[in-house]
C-alpha positions as CSV (number, residue, x, y, z in Angstrom):
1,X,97.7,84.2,68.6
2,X,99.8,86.4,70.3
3,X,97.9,89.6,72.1
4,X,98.7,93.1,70.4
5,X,100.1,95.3,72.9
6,X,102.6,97.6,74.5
7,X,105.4,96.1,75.8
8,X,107.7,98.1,78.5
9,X,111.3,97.2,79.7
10,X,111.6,93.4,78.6
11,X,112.9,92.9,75.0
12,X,110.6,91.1,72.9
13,X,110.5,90.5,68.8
14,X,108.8,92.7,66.2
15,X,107.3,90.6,63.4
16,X,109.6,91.8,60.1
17,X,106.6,91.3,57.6
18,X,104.2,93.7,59.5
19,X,107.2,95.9,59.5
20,X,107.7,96.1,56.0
21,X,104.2,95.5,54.7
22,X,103.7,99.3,56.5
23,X,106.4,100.7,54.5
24,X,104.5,99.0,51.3
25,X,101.4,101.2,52.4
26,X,103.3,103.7,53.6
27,X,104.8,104.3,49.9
28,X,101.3,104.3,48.8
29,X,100.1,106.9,50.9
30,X,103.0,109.1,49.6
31,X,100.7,109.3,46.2
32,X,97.8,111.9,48.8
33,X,100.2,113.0,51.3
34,X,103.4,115.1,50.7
35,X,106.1,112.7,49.3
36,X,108.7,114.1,52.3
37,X,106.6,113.2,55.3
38,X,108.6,111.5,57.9
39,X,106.7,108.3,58.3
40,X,105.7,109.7,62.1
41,X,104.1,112.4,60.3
42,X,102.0,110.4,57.7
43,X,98.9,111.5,59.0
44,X,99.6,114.7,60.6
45,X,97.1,117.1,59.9
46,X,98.6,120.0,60.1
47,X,100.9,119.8,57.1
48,X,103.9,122.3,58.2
49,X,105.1,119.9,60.7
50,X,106.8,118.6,57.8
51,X,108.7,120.9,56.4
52,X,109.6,122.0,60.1
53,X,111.2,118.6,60.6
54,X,112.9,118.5,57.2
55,X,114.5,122.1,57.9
56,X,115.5,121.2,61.5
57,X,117.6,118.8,60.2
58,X,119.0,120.0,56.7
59,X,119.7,123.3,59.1
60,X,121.0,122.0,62.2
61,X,121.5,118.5,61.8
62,X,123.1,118.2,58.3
63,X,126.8,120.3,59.1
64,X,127.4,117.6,61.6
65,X,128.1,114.9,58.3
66,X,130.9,117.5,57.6
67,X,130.2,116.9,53.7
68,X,133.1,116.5,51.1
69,X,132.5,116.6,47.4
70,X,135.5,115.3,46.9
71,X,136.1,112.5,49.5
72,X,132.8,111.8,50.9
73,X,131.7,108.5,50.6
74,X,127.9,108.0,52.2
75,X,125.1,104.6,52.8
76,X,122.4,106.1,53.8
77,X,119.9,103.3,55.4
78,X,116.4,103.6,54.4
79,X,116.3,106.7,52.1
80,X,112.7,106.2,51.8
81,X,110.9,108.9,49.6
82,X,114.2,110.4,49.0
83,X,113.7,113.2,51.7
84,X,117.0,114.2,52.9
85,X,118.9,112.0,49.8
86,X,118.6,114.8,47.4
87,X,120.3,117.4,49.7
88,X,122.6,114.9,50.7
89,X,123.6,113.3,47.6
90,X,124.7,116.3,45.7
91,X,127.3,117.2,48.4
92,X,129.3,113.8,48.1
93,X,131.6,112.1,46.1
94,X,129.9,108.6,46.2
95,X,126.0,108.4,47.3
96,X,124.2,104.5,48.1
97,X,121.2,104.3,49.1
98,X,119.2,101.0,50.5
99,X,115.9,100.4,51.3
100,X,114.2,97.3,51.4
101,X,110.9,98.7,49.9
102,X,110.8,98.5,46.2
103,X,107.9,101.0,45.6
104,X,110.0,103.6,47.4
105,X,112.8,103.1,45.0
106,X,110.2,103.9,42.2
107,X,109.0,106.7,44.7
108,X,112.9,108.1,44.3
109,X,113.6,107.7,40.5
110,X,110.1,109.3,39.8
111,X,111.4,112.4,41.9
112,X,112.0,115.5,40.0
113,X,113.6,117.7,41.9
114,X,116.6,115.2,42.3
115,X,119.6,115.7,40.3
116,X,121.0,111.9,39.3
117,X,124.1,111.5,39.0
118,X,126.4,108.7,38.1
119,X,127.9,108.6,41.6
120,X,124.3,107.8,43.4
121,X,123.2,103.8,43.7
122,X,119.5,102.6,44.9
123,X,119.6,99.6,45.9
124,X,116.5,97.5,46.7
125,X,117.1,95.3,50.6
126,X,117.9,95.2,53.7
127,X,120.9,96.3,55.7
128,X,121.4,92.6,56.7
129,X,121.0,91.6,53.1
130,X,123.4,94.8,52.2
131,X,126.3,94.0,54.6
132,X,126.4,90.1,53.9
133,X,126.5,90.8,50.2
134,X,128.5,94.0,50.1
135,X,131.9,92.4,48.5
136,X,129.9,90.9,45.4
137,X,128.4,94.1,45.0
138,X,131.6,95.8,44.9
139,X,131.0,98.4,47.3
140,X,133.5,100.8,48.7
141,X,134.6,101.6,52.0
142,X,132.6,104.4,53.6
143,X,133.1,107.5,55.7
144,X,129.4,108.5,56.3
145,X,127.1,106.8,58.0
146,X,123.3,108.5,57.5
147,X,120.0,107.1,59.4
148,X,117.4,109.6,59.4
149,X,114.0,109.5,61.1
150,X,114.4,106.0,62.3
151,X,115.4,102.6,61.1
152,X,117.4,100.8,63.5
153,X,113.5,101.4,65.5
154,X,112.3,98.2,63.4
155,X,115.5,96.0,63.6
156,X,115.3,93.2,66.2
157,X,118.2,93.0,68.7
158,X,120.1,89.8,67.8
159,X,120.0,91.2,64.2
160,X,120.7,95.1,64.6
161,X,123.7,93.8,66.7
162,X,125.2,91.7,64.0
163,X,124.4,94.8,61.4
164,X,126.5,97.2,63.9
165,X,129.9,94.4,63.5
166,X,129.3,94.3,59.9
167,X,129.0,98.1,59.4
168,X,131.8,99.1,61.7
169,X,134.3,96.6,59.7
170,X,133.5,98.3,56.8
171,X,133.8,101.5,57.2
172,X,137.3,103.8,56.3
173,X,139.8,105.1,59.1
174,X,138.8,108.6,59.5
175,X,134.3,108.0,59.2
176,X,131.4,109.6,60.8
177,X,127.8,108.4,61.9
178,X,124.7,110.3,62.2
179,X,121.7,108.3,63.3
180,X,118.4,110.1,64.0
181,X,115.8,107.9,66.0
182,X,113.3,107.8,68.2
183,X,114.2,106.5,71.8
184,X,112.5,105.9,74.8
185,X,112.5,108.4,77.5
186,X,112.1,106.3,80.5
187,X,111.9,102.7,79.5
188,X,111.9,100.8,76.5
189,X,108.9,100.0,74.7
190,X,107.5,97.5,72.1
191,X,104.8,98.0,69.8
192,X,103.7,94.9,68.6
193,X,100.9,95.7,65.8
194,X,99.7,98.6,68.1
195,X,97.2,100.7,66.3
196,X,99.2,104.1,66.0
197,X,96.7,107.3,66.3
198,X,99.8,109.3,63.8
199,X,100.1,106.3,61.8
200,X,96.6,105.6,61.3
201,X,97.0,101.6,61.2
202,X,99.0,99.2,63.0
203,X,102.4,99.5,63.8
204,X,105.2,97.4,65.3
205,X,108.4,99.6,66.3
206,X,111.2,98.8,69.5
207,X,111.9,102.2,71.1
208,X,115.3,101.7,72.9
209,X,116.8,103.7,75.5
210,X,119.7,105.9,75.8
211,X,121.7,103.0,77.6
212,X,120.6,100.9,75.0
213,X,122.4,102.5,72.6
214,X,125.1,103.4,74.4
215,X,125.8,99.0,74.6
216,X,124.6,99.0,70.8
217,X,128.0,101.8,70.0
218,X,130.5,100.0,71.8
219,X,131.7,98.0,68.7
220,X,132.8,101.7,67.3
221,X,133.5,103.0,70.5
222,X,136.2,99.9,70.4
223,X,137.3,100.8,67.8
224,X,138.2,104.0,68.3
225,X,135.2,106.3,67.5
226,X,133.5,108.9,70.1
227,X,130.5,110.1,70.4
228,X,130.6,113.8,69.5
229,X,126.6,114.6,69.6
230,X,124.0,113.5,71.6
231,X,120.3,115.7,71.9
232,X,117.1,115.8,71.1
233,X,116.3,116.8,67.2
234,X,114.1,119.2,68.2
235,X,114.0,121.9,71.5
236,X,110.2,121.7,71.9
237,X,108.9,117.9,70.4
238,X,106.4,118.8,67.4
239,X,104.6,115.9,68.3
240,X,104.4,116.4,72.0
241,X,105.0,112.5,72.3
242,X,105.5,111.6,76.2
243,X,107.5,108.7,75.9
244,X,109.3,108.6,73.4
245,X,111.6,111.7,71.8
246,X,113.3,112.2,68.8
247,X,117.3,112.1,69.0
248,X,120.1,112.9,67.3
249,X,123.4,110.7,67.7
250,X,126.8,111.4,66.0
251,X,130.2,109.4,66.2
252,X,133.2,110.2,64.6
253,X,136.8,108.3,64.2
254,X,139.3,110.9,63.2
């Protein structure tokens, strides 16, 4: 059996399963916690943290998507809880929404401060499972792109890159991509079922570098997007983490 442990600079694996049997308790935990915690802040104590982080980003971060009614068409990638779905939803003429955790979805259509509409789809997998099957599902093309708190964090390499090939050949002409993640600050790091003093259990998460995903945007930097923001979420961490930061990436194809 394989030692848990940090893991700096080499790539290794994260074990999918562990991944997603943390979202399964992490759904669960949403029933004595507040429902919009950012899944960093799960177990924070001090319970304004979260609405700190949600209004940093509905604020600040949230005019960067450049929101249409009428011609924005937006996959958001792991809407959780539904924190930021229901103030992004509303402002868009097509809304789907995937995450691979079923309680979550039940988490979202139990939510009553969300106003459903026909033009919203929840869909139960992953984004692998989403992009191979998006034809038979008869999805459009899209011009938003919307990954908020961090998902790509618990995507191995070899599949993540396949994701970004699939995603960037299905996206319209003129499309923008926010991603919100956590990166490494020096080097990358692995948690591999590292018991997580903000998580309160064990957790498994790949914290890339800058450069790293600088390599990871070259398939829409090919094709002809830019990157139009890159910075921190926040000026002073709330979380005082030292190596890892919370950041902010947009690219846009105009």
């Amino acid at each position: 059996m394989e030692e848990k442990k940090r893991v700096y600079g080499r790539p290794v694996e994260i074990n999918q399963e562990d991944v997603k049997n943390l979202y399964i308790n992490r759904s669960k935990k949403s029933e004595t916690i507040h429902v919009d915690a950012p899944t960093v802040l799960s177990s924070d104590k001090n319970p304004e943290h979260i609405n700190i982080w949600t209004e940093r980003e509905v604020e600040h971060c949230l005019p960067y998507l450049k929101l249409d009614k009428g011609e924005s068409v937006l996959l958001e990638l792991g809407f959780g809880t539904g924190r930021m779905t229901r103030y992004i939803a509303p402002q868009v003429k097509q809304y789907v929404g995937i995450d691979y955790v079923q309680e979550f979805s039940d988490i979202v259509g139990h939510r009553t401060d969300m106003d459903f509409q026909d033009s919203m789809q929840f869909l139960t997998m992953s984004f692998q499972e989403f992009l191979e099957q998006r034809k038979i599902l008869n999805m459009p093309e899209f011009n938003r792109f919307f990954v908020s708190g961090g998902v790509f964090m618990y995507i191995n390499d070899r599949e993540l890159e396949y994701c970004m090939e699939q995603l960037a050949d299905c996206l319209q002409e003129k499309a923008l991509l926010y991603l919100s993640e956590p990166i490494a600050r020096e080097e990358r790091l692995t948690l591999k079922q590292f018991y997580s003093d903000a998580m309160a259990e064990e957790y498994s998460a790949i914290y890339r570098t800058d450069q790293e995903y600088q390599k990871l945007f070259e398939v829409f930097y090919q094709r002809g997007f830019q990157l139009k923001v890159s910075e921190p979420l926040f000026d002073v961490d709330i979380k005082g983490r030292k190596e890892t930061v919370q950041w902010v990436y947009v690219l846009e194809r105009e």
